[in-house]
ChimeraX commands (.cxc) that place a marker at each C-alpha (Angstrom):
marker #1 position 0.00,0.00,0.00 radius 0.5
marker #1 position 1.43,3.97,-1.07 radius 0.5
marker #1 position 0.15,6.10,1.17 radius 0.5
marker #1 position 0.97,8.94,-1.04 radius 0.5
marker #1 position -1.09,7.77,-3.77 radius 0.5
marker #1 position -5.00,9.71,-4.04 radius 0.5
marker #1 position -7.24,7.53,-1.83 radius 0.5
marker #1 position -11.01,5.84,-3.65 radius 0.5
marker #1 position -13.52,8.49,-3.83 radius 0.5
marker #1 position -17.02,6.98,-3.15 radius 0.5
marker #1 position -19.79,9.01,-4.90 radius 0.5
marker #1 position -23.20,8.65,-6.37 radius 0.5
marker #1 position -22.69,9.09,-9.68 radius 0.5
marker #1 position -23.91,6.64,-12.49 radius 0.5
marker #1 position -21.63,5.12,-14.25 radius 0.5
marker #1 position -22.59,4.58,-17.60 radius 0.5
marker #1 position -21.56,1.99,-20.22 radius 0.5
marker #1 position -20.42,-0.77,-17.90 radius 0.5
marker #1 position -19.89,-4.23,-19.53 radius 0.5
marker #1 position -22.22,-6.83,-19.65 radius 0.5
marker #1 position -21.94,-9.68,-16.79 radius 0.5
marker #1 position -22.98,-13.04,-18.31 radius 0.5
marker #1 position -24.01,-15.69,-15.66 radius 0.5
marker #1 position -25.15,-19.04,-17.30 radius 0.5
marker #1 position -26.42,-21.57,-14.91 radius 0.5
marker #1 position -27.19,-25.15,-16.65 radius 0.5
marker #1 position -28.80,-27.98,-15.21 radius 0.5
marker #1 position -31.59,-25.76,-13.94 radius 0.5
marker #1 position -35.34,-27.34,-13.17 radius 0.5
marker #1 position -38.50,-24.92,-13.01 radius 0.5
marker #1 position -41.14,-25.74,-10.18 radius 0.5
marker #1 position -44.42,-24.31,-11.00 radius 0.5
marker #1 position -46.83,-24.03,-7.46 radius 0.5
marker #1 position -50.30,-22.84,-7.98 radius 0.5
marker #1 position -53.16,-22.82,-4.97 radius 0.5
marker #1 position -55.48,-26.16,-5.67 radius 0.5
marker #1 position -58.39,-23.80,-4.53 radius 0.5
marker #1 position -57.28,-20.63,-6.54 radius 0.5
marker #1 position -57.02,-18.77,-3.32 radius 0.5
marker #1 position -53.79,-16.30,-3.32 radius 0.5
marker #1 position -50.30,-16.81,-2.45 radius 0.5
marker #1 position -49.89,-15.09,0.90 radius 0.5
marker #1 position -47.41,-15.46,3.65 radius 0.5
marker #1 position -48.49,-18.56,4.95 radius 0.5
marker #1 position -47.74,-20.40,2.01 radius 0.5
marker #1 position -44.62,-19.24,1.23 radius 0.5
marker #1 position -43.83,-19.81,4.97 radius 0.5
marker #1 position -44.36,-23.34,3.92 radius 0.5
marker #1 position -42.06,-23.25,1.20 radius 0.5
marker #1 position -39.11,-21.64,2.85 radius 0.5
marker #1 position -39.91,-24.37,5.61 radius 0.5
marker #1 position -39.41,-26.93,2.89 radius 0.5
marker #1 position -36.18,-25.13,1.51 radius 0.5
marker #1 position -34.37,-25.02,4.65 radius 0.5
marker #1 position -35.60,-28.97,5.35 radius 0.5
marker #1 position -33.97,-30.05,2.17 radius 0.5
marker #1 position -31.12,-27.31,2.25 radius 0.5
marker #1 position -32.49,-26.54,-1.28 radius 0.5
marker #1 position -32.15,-22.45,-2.68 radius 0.5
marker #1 position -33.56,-20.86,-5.49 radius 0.5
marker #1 position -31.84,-19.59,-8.11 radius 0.5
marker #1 position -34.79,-17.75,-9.68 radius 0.5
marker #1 position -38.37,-16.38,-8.11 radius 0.5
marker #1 position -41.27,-15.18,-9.41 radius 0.5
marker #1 position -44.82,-14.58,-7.79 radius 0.5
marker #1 position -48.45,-14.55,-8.97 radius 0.5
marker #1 position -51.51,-14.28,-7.37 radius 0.5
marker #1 position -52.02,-17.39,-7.44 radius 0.5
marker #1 position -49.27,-19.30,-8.63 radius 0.5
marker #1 position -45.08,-19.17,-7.42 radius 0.5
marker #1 position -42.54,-20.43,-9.72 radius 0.5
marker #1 position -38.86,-21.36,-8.90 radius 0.5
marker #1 position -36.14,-22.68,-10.83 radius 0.5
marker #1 position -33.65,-24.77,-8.69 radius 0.5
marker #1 position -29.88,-26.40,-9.48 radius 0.5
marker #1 position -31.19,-29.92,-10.70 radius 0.5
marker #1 position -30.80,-32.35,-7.64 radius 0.5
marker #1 position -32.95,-34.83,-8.67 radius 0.5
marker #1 position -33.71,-36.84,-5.14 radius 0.5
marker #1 position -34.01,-33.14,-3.73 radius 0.5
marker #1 position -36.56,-31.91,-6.08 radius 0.5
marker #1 position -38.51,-34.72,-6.21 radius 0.5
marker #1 position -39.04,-34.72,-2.63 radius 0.5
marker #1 position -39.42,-30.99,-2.73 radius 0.5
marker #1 position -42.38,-31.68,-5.45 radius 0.5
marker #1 position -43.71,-34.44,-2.86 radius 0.5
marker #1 position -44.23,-32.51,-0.32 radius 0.5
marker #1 position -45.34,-29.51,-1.85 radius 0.5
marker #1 position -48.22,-31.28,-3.19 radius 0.5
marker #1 position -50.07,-31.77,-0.11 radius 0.5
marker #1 position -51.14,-28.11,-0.16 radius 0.5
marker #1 position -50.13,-27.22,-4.37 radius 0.5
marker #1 position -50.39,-28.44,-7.89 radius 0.5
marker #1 position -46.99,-29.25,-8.81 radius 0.5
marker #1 position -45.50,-29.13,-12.14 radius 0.5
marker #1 position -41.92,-29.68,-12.13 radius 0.5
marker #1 position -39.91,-29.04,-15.93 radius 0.5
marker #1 position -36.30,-30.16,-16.01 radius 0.5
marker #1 position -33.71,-29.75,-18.25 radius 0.5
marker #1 position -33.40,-25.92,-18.56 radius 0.5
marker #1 position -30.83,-23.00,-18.30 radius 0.5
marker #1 position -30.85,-19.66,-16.32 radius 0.5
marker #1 position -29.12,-16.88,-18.39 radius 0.5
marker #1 position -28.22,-13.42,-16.08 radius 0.5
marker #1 position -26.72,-10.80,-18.25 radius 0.5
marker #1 position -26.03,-7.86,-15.43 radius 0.5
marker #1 position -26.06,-4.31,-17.70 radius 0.5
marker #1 position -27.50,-5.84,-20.72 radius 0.5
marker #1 position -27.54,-4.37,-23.72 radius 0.5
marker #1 position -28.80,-5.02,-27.52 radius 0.5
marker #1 position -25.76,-6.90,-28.31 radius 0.5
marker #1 position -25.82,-8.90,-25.66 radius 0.5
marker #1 position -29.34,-10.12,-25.50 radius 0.5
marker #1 position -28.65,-10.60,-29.64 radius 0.5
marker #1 position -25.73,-13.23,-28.94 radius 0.5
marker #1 position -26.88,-14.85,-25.65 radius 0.5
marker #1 position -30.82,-14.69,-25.87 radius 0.5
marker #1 position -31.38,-14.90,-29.64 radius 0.5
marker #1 position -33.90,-18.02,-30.81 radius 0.5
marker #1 position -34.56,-18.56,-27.27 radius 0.5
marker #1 position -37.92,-19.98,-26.27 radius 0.5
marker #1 position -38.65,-18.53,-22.81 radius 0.5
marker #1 position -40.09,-20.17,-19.84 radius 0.5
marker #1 position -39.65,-16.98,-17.28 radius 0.5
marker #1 position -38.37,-13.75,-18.50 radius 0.5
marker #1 position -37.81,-10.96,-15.45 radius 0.5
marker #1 position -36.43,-7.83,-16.33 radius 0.5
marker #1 position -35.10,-4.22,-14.68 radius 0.5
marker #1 position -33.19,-1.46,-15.59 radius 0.5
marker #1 position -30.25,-3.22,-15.08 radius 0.5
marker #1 position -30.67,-7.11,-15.20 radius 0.5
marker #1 position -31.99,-9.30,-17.67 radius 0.5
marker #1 position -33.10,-12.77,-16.07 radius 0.5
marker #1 position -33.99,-15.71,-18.65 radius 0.5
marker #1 position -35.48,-19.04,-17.90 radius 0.5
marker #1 position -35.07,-21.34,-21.16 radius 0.5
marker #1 position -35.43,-24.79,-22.22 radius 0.5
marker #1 position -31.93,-26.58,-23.52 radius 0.5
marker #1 position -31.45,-27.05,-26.78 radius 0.5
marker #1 position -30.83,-30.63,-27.47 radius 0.5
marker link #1:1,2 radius 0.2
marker link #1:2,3 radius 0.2
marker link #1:3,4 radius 0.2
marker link #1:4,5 radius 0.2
marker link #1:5,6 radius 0.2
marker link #1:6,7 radius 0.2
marker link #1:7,8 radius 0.2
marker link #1:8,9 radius 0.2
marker link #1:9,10 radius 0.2
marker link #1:10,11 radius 0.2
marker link #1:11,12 radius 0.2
marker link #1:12,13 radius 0.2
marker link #1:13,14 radius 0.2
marker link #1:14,15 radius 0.2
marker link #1:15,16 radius 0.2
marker link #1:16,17 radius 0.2
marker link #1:17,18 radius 0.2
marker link #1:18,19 radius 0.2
marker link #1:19,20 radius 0.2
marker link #1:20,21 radius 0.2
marker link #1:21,22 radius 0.2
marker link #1:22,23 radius 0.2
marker link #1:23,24 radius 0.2
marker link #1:24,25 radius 0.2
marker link #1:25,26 radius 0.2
marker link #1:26,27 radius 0.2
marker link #1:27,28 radius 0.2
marker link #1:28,29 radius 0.2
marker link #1:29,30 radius 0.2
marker link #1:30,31 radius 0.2
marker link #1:31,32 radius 0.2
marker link #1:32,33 radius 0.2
marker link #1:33,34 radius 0.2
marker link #1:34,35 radius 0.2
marker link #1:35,36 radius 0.2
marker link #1:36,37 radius 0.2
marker link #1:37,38 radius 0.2
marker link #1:38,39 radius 0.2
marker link #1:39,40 radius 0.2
marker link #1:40,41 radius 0.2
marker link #1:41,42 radius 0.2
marker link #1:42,43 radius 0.2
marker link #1:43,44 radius 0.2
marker link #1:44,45 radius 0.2
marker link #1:45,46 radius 0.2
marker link #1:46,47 radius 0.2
marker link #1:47,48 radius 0.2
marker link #1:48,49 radius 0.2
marker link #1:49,50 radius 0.2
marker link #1:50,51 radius 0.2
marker link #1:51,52 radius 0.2
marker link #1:52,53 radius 0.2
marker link #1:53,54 radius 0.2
marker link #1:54,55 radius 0.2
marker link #1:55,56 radius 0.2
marker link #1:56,57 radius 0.2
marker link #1:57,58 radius 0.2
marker link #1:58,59 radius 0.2
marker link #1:59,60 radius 0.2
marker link #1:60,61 radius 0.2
marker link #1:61,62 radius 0.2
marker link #1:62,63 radius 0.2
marker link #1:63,64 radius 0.2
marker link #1:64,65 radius 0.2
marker link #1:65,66 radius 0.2
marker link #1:66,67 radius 0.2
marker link #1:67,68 radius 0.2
marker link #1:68,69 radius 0.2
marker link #1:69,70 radius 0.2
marker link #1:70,71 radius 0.2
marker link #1:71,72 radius 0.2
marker link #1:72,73 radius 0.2
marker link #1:73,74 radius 0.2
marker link #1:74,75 radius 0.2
marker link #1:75,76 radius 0.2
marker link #1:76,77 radius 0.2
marker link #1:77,78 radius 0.2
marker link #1:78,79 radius 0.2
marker link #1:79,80 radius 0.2
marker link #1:80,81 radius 0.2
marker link #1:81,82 radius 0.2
marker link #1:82,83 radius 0.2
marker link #1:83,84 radius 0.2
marker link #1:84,85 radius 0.2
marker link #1:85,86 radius 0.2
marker link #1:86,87 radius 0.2
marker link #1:87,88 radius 0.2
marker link #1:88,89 radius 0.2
marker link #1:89,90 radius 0.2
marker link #1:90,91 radius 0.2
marker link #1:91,92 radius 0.2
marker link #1:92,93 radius 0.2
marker link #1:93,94 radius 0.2
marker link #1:94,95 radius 0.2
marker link #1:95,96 radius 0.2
marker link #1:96,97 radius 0.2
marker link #1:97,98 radius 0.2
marker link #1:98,99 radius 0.2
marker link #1:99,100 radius 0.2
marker link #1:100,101 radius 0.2
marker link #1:101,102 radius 0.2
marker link #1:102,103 radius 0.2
marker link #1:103,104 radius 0.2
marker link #1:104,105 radius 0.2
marker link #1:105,106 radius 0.2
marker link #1:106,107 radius 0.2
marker link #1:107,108 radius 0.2
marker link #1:108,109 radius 0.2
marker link #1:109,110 radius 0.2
marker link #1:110,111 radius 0.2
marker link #1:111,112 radius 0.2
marker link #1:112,113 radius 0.2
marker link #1:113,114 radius 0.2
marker link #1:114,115 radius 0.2
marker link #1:115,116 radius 0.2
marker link #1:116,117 radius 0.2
marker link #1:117,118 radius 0.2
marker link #1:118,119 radius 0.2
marker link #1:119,120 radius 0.2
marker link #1:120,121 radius 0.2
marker link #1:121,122 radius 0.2
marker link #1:122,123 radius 0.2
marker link #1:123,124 radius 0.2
marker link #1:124,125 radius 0.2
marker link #1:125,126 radius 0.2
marker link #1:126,127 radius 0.2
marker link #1:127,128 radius 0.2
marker link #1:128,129 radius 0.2
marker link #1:129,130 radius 0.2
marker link #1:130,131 radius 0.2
marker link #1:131,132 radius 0.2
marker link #1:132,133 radius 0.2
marker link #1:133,134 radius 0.2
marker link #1:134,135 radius 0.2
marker link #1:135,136 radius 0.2
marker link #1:136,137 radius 0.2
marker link #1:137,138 radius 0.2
marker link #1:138,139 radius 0.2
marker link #1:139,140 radius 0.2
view
């Protein structure tokens, strides 16, 4: 360390034109939860679910919430997922879709979404002003 050189200046200002981040996550499986009596997704049953994810020290890699219906996609651990599905059931319909990747590109831009999300067929699509979040089927 050279104490004489300027020290990091923290600030608020935007920085524009940062690269994309790519994060591509194979292997992925989507779980699909919707209420058997079309009631909403409330606290108590996601309460249930992060019950079951700390039981079967399970995380999601992907979230997304309806009214009533909650999707996650999961690292494929087959034994996990199945019993995950299981027990799920007893209060959900479960529909569980393997075989899938999760594409992240941090500070997208058009030329990124052109070479990494091109021809894609979708499953879950989430986007902000800064992330781009892409649940798609493997191509065989």
């Amino acid at each position: 360390m050279n104490k004489d050189l300027p020290g990091t200046h923290i600030h608020n200002n935007i920085v524009k034109q940062l690269p994309p981040i790519i994060v591509i996550k194979r292997n992925q499986v989507m779980v699909e939860l919707k209420s058997k009596d079309f009631s909403f997704i409330g606290e108590h049953n996601t309460e249930i679910l992060y019950e079951l994810f700390e039981k079967l020290f399970i995380t999601p890699t992907l979230t997304q919430n309806g009214a009533i219906s909650i999707t996650y996609a999961f690292d494929n651990r087959e034994e996990k997922i199945s019993q995950f599905a299981a027990e799920a059931s007893e209060n959900f319909d479960v529909q569980v879709t393997p075989g899938l990747t999760l594409l992240t590109i941090r500070h997208y831009d058009n030329a990124s979404l052109k070479k990494h999300a091109e021809e894609k067929q979708f499953l879950v699509r989430q986007q902000t002003v800064h992330n781009m979040r892409l649940l798609y089927r493997e191509e065989a």
